[in-house]
C-alpha positions as MATLAB code, in Angstrom:
seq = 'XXXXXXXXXXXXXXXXXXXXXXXXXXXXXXXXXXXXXXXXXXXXXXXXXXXXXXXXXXXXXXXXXXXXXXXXXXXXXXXXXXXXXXXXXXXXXXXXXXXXXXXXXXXXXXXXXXXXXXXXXXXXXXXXXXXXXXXXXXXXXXXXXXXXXXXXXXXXXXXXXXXXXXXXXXXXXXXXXXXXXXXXXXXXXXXXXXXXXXXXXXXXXXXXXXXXXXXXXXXXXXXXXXXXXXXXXXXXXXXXXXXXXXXXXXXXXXXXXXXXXXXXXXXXXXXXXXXXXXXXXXXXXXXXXXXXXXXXXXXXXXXXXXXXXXXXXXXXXXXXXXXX';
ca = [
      20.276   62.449   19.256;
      16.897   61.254   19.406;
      16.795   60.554   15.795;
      20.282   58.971   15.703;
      18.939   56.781   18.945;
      15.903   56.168   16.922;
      18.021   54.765   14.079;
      19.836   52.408   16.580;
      16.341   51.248   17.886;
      15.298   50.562   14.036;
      18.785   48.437   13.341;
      18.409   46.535   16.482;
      14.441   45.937   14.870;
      16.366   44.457   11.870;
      18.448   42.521   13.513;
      15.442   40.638   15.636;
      13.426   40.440   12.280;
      16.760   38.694   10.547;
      17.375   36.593   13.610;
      13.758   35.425   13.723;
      13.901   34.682   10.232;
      16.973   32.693   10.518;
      15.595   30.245   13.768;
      12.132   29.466   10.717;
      14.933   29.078    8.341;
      16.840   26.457   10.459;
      13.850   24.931   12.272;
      12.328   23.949    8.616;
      15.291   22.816    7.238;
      15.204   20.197   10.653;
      11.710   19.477    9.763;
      12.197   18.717    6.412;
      15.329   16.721    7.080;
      12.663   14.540    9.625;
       9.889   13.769    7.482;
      12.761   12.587    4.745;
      14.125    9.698    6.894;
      12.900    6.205    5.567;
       9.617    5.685    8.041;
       8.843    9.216    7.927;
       5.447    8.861    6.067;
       2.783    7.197    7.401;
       0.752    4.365    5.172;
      -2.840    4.161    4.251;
      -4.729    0.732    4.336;
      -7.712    0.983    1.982;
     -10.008   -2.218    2.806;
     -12.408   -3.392    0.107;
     -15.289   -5.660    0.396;
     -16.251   -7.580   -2.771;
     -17.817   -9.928   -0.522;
     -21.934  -10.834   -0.959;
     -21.625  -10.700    2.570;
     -20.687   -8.346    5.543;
     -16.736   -8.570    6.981;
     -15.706   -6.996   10.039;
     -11.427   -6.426    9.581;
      -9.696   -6.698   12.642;
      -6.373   -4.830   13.347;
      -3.488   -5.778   15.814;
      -0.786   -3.786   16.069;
       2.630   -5.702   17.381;
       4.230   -5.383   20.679;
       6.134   -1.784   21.025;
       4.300   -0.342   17.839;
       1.065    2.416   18.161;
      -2.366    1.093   18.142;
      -3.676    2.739   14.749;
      -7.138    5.047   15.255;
      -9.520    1.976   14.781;
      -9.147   -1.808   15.533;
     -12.225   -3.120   14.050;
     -14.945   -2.184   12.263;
     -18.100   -2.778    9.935;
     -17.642   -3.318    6.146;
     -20.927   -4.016    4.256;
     -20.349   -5.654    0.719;
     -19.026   -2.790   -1.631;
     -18.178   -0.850    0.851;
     -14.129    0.877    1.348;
     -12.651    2.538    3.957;
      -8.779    3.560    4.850;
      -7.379    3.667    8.107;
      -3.857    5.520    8.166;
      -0.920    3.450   10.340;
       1.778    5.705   12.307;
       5.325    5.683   10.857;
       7.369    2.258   10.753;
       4.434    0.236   12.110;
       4.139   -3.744   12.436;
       1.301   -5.991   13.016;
      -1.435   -7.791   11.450;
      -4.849   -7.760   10.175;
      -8.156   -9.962    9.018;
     -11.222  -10.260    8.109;
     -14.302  -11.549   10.742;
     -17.687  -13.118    9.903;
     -20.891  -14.331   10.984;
     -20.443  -11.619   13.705;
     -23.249  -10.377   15.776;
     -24.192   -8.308   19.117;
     -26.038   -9.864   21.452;
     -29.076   -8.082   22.221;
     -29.447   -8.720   26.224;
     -25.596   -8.871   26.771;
     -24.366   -6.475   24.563;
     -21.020   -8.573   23.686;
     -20.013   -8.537   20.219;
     -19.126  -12.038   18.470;
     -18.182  -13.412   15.550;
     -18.266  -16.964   14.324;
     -14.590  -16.530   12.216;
     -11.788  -14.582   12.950;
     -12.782  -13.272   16.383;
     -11.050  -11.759   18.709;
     -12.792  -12.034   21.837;
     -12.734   -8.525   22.657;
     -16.728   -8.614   22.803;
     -16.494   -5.338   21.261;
     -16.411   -3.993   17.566;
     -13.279   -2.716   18.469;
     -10.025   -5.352   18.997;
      -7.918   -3.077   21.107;
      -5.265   -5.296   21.104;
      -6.586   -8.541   20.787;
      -5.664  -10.829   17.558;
      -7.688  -13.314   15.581;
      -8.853  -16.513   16.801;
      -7.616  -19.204   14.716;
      -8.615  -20.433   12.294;
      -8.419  -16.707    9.963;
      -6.300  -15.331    7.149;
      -4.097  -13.175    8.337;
      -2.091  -10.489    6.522;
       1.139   -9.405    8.215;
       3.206   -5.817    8.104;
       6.375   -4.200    9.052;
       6.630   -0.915    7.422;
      10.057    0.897    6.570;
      11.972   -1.976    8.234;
      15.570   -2.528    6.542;
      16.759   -0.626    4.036;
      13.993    0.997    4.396;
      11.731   -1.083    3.235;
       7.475   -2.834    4.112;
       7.946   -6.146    4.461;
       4.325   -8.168    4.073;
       2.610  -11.403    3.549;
      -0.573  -12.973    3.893;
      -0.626  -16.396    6.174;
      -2.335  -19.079    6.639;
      -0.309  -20.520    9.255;
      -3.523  -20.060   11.542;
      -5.866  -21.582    9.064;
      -7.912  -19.398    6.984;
     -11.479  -18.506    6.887;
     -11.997  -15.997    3.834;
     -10.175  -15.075    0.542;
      -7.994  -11.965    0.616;
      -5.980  -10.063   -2.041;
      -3.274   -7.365   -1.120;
      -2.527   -4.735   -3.603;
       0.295   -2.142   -3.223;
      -0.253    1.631   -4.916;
       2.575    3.599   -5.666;
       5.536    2.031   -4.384;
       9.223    3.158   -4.909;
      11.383    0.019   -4.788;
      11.618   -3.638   -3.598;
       9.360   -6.185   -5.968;
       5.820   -4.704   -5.050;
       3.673   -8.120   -5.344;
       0.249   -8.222   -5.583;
       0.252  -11.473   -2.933;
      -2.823  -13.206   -1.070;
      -5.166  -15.982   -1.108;
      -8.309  -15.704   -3.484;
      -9.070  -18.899   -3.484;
     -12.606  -20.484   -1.381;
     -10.851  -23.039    0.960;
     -13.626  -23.705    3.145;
     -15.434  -25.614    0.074;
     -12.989  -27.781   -0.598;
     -11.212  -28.180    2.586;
      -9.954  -31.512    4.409;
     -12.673  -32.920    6.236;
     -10.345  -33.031    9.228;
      -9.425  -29.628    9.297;
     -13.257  -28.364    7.800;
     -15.273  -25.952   10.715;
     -19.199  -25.912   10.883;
     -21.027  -23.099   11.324;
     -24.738  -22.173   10.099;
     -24.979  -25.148    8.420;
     -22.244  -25.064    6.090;
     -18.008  -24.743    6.299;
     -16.850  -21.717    7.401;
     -13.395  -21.710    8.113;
     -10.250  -24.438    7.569;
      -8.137  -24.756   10.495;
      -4.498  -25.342   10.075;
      -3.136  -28.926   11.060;
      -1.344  -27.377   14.311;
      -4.154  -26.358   15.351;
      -6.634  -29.840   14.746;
      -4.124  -31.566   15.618;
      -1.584  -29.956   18.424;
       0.832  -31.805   16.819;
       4.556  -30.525   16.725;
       5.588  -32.162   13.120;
       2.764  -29.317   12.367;
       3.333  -26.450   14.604;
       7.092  -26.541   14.032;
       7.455  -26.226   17.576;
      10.079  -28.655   19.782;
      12.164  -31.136   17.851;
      10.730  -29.700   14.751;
      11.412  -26.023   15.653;
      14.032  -25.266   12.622;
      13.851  -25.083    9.003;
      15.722  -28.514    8.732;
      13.533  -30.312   10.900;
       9.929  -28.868   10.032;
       9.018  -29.463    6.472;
       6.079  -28.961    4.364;
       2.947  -31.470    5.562;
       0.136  -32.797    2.700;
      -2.181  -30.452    4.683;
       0.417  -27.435    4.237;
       0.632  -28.490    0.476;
      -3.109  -28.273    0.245;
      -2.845  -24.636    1.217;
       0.123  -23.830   -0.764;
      -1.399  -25.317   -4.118;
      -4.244  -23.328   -4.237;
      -2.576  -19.801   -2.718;
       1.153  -20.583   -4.115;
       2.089  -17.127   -2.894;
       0.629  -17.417    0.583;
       2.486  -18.638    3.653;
       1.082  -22.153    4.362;
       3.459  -23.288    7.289;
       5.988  -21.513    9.151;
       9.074  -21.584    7.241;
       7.504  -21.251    3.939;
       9.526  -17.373    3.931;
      11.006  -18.021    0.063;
       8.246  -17.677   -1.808;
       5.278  -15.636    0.612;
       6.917  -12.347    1.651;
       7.215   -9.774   -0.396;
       8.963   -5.906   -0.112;
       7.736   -2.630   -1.538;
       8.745    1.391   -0.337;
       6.655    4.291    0.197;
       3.679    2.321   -0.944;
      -0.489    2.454    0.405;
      -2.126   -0.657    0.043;
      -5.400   -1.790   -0.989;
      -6.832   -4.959    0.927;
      -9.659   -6.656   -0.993;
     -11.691   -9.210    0.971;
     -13.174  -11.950   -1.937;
     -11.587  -10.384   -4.376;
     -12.297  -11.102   -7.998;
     -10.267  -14.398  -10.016;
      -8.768  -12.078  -12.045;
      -7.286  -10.242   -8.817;
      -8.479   -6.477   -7.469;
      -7.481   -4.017   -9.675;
      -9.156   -1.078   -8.568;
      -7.278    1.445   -6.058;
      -8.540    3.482   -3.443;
      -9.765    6.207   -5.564;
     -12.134    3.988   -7.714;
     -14.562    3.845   -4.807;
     -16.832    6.864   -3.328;
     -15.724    8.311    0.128;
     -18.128    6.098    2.526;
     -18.684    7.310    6.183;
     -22.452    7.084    6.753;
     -23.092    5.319    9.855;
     -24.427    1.427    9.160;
     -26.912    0.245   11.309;
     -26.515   -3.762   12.388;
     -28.023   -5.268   14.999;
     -28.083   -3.258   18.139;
     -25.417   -1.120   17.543;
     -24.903    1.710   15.109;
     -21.502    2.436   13.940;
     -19.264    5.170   11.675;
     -16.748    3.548    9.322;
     -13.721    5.339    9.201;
     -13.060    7.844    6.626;
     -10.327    8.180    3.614;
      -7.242    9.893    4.150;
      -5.434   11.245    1.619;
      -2.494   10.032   -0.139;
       0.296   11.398   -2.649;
      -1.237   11.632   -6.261;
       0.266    8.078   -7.439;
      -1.296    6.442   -4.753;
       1.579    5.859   -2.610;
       2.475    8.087    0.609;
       2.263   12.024    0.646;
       5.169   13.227   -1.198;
       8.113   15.331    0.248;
       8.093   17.729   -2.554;
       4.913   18.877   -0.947;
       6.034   19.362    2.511;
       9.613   21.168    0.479;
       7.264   23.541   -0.839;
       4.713   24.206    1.602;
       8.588   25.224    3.889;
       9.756   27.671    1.322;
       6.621   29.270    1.022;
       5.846   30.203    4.599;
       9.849   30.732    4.512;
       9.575   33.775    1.814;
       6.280   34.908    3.591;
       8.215   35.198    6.838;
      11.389   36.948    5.420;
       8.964   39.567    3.304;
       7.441   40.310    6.032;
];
């Protein structure tokens, strides 16, 4: 009796081990059904400064959408670092200069591309115009990043965005590596330091509505390209130079990471993410000492992690489980 009770009590053992292998079995299968819906994988932003000068990017995420792990922080020329976005995020980023700390305040400044924040840090404040902006929304339809860089608000510093690894959709290397400030409109020019820093956009030196599309000229039909919008255009053909120019400045990719070079070369950037060394020593500036934000990885073609690796990683643990 006490053997054939002992029996019972080791088939009711096998049936716990077979149910408990059977909730891993189902609650893996879920997980890997998740991570394989379009916006699933979250995208890595490698910035890159080929500047002979020291940027400080700015990040705004949109309304509704996570605030990535940094908003803003130091790049010193040569220097890289990647900031990973959550899942299906949207917003927009830039580069500041001249910036600087005050040393009996403490607020943080910059002469371009500010964001009045007074901090390193944006935390969810956007550029001050004039800046060139690039813009985002990640595994929107079909599954797809649409992105762009603008110079709607003006623009104060070339920029060249790269994507690595993508899946579908046309994939564009798009930006602005062009120097504006030299040969901008005297009317539109900014001063700072002694020389032209930035070029404002003609809504915003002149408030005008012909220029801001805004009012009577708020549609497509009504708001056409201005001489100052055609100045931008013919020197950045694939930026956005006023706000209807959509046909020919945005630009689709899937799955993709994407490199961000501030001043990139004429020849474009072609280096990705992996040509330059892991850098997160801390960079003294004035007053303030701060850690740039280290690389993440990313799938071995330099777009997002894979989902073959997540597939095996699940029936791994998944035999483990049911030999044990």
């Amino acid at each position: 009796m006490y053997q054939r009770g002992g029996g019972g009590g080791q088939h009711h053992g096998n049936g716990s081990g077979n149910c408990l292998i059977v909730f891993f079995f189902f609650f893996f299968s879920l997980f890997l059904f998740l991570i394989s819906l379009p916006g699933s994988e979250s995208a890595t932003f490698t910035f890159v400064n080929d500047c002979g000068y020291t940027v400080w990017p700015g990040i705004l995420s949109n309304a509704g959408t996570p605030q990535p792990s940094t908003t803003g922080f130091i790049l010193l020329p040569g220097q890289s670092a990647a900031v990973s976005v959550p899942p299906s995020w949207s917003g927009r980023m830039w580069g500041r200069t001249s910036c600087m700390q005050n040393a009996t305040t403490g607020l943080f400044s910059c002469l371009t591309g500010d964001c009045g924040a007074s901090t390193v840090e944006c935390s969810g404040a956007g550029a001050i115009p004039p800046a060139t902006l690039v813009e985002f929304t990640l595994n929107g339809a079909d599954g797809l990043d649409f992105y762009d860089v603008s110079l709607v608000d003006g623009y104060n510093l070339p920029l060249l965005v790269v994507p690595r690894g993508g899946t579908s959709g046309n994939c564009s290397v798009t930006g602005c590596a062009a120097d504006l400030n030299a040969s901008c409109p005297k009317e539109l020019q900014v001063e700072g330091n002694g020389k032209h820093v930035a070029c404002k956009s003609a809504c915003d030196a002149f408030r005008d509505a012909q220029y801001c599309c805004s009012g009577s000229f708020s549609t497509p039909s009504s708001c056409k390209p201005s001489k100052y919008s055609e100045f931008f255009k013919s020197a950045c053909p694939k930026a956005y130079s006023y706000a209807y120019d959509d046909g020919t400045s945005t630009f689709t990719c899937s799955s993709a990471n994407y490199v961000i070079t501030f001043c990139p070369s004429p020849s474009g950037s072609t280096r990705v993410a992996g040509d330059y060394p892991a850098e997160a020593a801390a960079v003294t500036w004035p007053g303030n000492a701060y850690t740039m934000p280290q690389a993440s990885g990313a799938g071995s073609d330099g777009g997002r992690p894979p989902v073959a690796a997540y597939v095996a990683a699940a029936v791994v643990l998944a035999v483990g489980i049911g030999a044990a």
